[in-house]
N, C-alpha and C positions, 0 to 999 in steps of 0.2 A: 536417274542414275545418281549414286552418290560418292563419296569418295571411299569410303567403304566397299563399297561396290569395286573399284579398281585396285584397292589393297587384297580382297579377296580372290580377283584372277591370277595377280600375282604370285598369291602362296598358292596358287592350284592348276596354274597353266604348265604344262611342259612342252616347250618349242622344239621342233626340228628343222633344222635350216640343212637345205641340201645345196652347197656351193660349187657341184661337180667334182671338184676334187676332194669331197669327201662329208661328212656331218658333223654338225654342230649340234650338239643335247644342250639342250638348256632347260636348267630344272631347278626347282624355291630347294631351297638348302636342307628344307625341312624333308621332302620326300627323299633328295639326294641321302641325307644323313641315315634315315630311317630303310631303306630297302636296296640302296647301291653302295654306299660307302664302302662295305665289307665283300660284296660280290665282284663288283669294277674291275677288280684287275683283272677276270678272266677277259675283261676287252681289253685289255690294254690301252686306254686313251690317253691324251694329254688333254691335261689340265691347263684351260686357256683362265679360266677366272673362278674365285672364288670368295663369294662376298659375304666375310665372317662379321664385317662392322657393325651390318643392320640383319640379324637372324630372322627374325619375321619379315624381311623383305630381302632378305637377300637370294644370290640364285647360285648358280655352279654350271660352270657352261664347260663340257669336255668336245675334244676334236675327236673322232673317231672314223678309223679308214670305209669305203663303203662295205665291205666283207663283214665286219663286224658291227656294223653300225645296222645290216638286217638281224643277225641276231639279236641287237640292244631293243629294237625295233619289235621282232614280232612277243618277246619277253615281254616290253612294254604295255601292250596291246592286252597281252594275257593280265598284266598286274591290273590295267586298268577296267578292264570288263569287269573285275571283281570288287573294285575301289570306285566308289561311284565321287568321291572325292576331288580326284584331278579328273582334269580333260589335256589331250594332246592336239597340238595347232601345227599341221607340216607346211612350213615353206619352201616353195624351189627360185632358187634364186640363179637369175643367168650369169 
């Protein structure tokens, strides 16, 4: 493994963090910018973080209620069957 190797999952991992009271998206700012930016608001999220300082590593983490976090979700699934690009990593956290 090289460090490259860890700059690459970076820009191509998208996280879900399930906290029970709801989801955490976390996504490289590049895909955020390129296929949600403009669609987003039909979920309505808040915007917990958004890391413009470093673009190639940076990411975009939104809260999302659970209701709308399966629509963000089964959308995702669809973008990503067809994007062989990113991979998605779900965590459930107690």
């Amino acid at each position: 493994m090289t460090p490259n190797d860890n700059v690459d999952t970076v820009k191509s991992e998208i996280i879900v963090f399930n906290t029970g009271k709801g989801y955490v998206f976390d996504f490289p700012v590049e895909f955020f910018n390129k296929y949600l930016k403009e669609k987003i608001k039909l979920i309505n999220p808040k915007i917990l973080y958004h890391g413009k300082e470093v673009p190639s590593l940076g990411r975009v983490r939104l809260f999302v209620d659970p209701e709308k976090a399966s629509e963000l979700k089964v959308w995702l699934t669809i973008l990503l069957s067809e994007n062989e690009g990113y991979f998605l990593t779900e965590i459930e956290m107690p």
